[in-house]
C-alpha positions as CSV (number, residue, x, y, z in Angstrom):
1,X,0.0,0.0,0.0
2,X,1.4,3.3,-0.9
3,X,1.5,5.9,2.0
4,X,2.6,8.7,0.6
5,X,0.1,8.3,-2.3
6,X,-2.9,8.2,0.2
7,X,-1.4,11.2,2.4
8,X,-1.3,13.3,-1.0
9,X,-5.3,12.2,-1.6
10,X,-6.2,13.3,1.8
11,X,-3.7,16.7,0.9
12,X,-5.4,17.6,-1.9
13,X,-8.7,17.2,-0.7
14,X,-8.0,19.5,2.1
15,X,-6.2,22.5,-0.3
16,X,-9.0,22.0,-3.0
17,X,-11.9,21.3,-0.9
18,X,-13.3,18.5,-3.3
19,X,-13.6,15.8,-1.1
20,X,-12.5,12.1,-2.0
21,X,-14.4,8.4,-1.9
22,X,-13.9,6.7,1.5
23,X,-10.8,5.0,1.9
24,X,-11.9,2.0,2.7
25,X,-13.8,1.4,-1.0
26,X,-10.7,2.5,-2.6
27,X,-7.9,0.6,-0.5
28,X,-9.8,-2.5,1.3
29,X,-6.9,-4.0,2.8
30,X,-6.4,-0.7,4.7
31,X,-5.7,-2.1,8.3
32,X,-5.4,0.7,11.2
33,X,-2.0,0.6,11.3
34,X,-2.1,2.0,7.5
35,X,-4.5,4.6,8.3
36,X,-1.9,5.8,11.5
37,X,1.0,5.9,8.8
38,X,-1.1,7.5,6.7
39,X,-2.0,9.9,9.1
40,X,1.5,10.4,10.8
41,X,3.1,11.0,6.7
42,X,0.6,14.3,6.3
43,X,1.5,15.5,9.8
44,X,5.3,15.5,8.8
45,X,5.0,16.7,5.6
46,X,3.2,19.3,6.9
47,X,6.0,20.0,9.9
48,X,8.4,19.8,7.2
49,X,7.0,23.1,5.3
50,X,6.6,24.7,8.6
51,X,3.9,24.0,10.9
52,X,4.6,23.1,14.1
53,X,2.5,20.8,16.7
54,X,0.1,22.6,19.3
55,X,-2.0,19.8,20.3
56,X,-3.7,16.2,20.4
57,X,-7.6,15.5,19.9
58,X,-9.5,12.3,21.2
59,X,-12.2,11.2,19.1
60,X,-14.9,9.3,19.8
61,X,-14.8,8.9,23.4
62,X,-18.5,9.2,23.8
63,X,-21.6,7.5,23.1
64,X,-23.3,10.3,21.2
65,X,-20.4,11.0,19.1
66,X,-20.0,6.9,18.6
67,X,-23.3,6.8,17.7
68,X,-23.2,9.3,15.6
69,X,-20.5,7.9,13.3
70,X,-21.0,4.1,13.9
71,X,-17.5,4.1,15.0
72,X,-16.7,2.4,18.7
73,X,-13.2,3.1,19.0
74,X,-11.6,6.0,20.2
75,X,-9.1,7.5,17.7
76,X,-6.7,10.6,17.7
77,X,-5.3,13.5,15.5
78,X,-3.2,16.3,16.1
79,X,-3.8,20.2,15.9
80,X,-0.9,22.2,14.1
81,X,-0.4,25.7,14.9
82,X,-2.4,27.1,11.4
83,X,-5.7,25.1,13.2
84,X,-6.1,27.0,16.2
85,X,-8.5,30.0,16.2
86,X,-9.3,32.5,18.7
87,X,-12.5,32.8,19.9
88,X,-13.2,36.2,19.2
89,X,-12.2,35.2,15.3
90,X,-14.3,33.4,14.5
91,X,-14.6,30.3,12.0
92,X,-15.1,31.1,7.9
93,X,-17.5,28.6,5.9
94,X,-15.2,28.3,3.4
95,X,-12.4,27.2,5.1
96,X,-14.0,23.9,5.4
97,X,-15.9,21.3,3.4
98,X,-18.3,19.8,5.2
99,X,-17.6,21.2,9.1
100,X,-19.0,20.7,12.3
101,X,-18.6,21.7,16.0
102,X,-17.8,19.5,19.2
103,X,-17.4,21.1,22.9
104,X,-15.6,19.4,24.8
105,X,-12.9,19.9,27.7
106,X,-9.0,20.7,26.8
107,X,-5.9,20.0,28.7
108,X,-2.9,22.2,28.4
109,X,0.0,20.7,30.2
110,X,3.3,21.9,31.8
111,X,5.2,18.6,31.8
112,X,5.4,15.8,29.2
113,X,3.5,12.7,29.0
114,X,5.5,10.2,27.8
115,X,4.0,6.3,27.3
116,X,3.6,3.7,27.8
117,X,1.7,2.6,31.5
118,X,0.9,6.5,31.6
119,X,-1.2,6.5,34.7
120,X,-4.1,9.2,36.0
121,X,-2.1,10.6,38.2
122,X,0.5,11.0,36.0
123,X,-1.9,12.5,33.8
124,X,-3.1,15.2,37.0
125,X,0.4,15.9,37.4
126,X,1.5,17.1,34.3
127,X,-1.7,19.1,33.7
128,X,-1.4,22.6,33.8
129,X,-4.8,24.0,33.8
130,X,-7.9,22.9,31.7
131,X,-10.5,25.2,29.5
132,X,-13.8,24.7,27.6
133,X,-12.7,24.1,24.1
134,X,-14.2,23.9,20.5
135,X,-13.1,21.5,18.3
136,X,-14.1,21.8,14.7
137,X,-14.2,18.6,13.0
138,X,-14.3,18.1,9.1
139,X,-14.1,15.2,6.6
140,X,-11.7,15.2,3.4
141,X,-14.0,11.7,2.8
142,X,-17.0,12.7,1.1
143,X,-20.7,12.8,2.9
144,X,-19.0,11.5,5.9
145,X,-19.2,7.7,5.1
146,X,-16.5,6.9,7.0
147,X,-15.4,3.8,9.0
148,X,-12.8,4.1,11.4
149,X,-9.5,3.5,9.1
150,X,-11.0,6.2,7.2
151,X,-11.1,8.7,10.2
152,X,-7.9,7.8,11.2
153,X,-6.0,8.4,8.0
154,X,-7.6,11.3,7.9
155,X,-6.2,12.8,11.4
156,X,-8.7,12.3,13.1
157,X,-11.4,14.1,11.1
158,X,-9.7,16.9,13.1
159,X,-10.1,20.8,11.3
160,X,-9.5,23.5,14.1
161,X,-9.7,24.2,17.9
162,X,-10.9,26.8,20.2
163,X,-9.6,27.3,23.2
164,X,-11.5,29.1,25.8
165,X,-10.6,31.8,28.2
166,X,-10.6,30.7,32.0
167,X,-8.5,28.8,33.2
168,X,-9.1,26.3,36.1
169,X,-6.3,24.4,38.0
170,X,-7.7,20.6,38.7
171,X,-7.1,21.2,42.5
172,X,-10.1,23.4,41.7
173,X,-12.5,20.8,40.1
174,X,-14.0,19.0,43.0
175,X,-15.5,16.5,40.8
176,X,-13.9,16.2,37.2
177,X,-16.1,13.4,35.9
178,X,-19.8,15.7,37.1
179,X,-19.0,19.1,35.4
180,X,-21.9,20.0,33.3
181,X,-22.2,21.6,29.8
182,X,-25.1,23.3,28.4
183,X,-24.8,24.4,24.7
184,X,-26.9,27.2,23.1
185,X,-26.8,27.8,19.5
186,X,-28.0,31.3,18.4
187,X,-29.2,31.9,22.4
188,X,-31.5,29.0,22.3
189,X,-30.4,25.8,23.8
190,X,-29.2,23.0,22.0
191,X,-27.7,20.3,23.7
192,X,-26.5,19.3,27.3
193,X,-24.1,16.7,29.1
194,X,-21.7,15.7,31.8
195,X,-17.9,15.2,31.8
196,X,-18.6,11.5,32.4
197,X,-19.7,11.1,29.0
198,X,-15.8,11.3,27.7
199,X,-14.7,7.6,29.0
200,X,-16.2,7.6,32.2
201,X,-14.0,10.4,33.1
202,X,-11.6,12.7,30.9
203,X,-8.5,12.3,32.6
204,X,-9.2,8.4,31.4
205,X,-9.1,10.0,27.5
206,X,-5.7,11.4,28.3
207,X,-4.6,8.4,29.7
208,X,-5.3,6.3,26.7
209,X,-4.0,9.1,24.1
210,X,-0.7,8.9,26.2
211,X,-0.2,5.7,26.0
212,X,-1.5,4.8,22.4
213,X,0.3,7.9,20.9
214,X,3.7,5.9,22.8
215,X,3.7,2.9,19.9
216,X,4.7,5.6,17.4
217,X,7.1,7.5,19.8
218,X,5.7,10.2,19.8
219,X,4.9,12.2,23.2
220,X,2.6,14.8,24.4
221,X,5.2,17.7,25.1
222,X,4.9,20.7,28.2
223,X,2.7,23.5,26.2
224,X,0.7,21.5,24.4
225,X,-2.9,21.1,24.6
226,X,-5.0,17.8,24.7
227,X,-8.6,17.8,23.2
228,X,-10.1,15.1,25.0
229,X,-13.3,14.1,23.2
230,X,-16.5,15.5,23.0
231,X,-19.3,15.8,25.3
232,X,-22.4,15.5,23.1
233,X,-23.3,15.0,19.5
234,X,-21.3,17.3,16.9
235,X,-23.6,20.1,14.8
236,X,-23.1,20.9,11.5
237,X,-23.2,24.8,10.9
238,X,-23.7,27.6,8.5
239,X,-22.6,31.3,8.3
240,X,-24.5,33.2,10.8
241,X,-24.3,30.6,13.8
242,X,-23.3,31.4,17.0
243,X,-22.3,28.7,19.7
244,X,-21.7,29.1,23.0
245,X,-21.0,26.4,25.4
246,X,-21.4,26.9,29.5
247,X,-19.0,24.3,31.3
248,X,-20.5,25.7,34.8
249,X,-16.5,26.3,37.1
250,X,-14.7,25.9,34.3
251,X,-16.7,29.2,32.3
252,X,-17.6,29.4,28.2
253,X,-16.5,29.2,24.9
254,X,-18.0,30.5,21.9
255,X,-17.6,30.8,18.5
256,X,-19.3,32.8,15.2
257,X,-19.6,31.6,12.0
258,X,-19.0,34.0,9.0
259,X,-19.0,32.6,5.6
260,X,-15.9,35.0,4.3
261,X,-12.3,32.7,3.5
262,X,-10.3,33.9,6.3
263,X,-6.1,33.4,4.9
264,X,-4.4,31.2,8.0
């Protein structure tokens, strides 16, 4: 199976915006361990023409978003530098193809992780602070018919995160796995959830990024950031939207949607 042939695919669909056929029609044999090279040969070719590494996202940690996606197994990506957006940016329609938004809870450490047999307290210890966060999630695969090599390969069907304002040591959060998040979309409520819906807990999603991410030897470095997986279903959205998602101690995160191209 050619790598670099399938990284380039997934390349151009992302530059062009014309998305492609689902890997797994095109490439059957595709096995997971493809999709991760797959995945890992974009990232570096990317790193290699200048971006550098800001975060990690967890996918499909919850029901809803398993569901959602027929897909039962958690998967990851990475956010480069040129996806993060402020929040008082705002996200462009046509930066995307076919985008949605997840809300979820973000870690920003100030040591590293470093698999394998990363534990949860080794996980609390390295955390810096955590913030609400939007993750904005598109698919190079077209209509979303994707399994989960085709996710994978695709980084995670990661596009862009948001990283809220307040910042909230854990020695603040009584109770990580019972923070609640109501979501309102144009100031009418939308959607609502619990922590626990990320694995139980969220510190458990960081736990299993650390440790998976370790097989490839790669580690999760002091200053980065770790989307750990959303907390309800993701929503599609159009030019004109406005989100704004209340995590209760840990405050909100909002973003606009605007249809102009915005140049990263």
């Amino acid at each position: 199976m050619d790598i670099q042939l399938i990284a380039e695919q997934l390349l151009k669909a992302e530059r062009t915006k014309q998305p492609i056929a689902p890997l797994t029609e095109s490439y059957e044999n595709m096995t997971v361990a493809n999709a991760y090279a797959v995945q890992l040969a974009q990232i570096r070719q990317k790193i290699d023409a200048g971006a550098a590494v800001k975060g990690l996202k967890i996918g499909l940690t919850s029901k809803a978003m398993q569901e959602m996606l027929n897909v039962y197994t958690p998967d990851y990506g990475f956010i480069l530098d040129s996806m993060v957006y402020d929040e008082m940016e705002g996200l462009y329609t046509e930066s995307f193809i076919q985008p949605k938004v997840e809300f979820e809870i973000a870690f920003i450490l100030n040591k590293a992780l470093k698999g394998p047999n990363i534990t949860v307290q080794d996980v609390i210890d390295a955390t810096d602070y955590v913030v609400p966060a939007v993750e904005i999630i598109d698919s190079r695969i077209a209509n979303w018919k994707i399994k989960f090599e085709d996710t994978v390969a695709d980084n995670g069907s990661s596009a862009g995160a948001i990283l809220g304002r307040k910042r909230t040591p854990l020695t603040d959060i009584k109770d990580i796995t019972n923070i609640p998040m109501i979501v309102k979309k144009n100031g009418e409520f939308l959607d609502e959830s619990t922590s626990a819906a990320v694995l139980g807990n969220p510190l458990n999603a960081v736990v299993w990024l650390a440790n998976e991410v370790s097989a490839y030897s790669i580690s999760i470095e002091p200053g980065m950031f770790v989307l750990s997986g959303a907390l309800s279903k993701a929503v599609a959205f159009e030019a004109g939207d406005k989100f704004e998602a209340d995590f209760g101690i840990l405050g909100k995160v909002s973003v606009n949607i605007s249809k102009e191209l915005v140049k990263k």
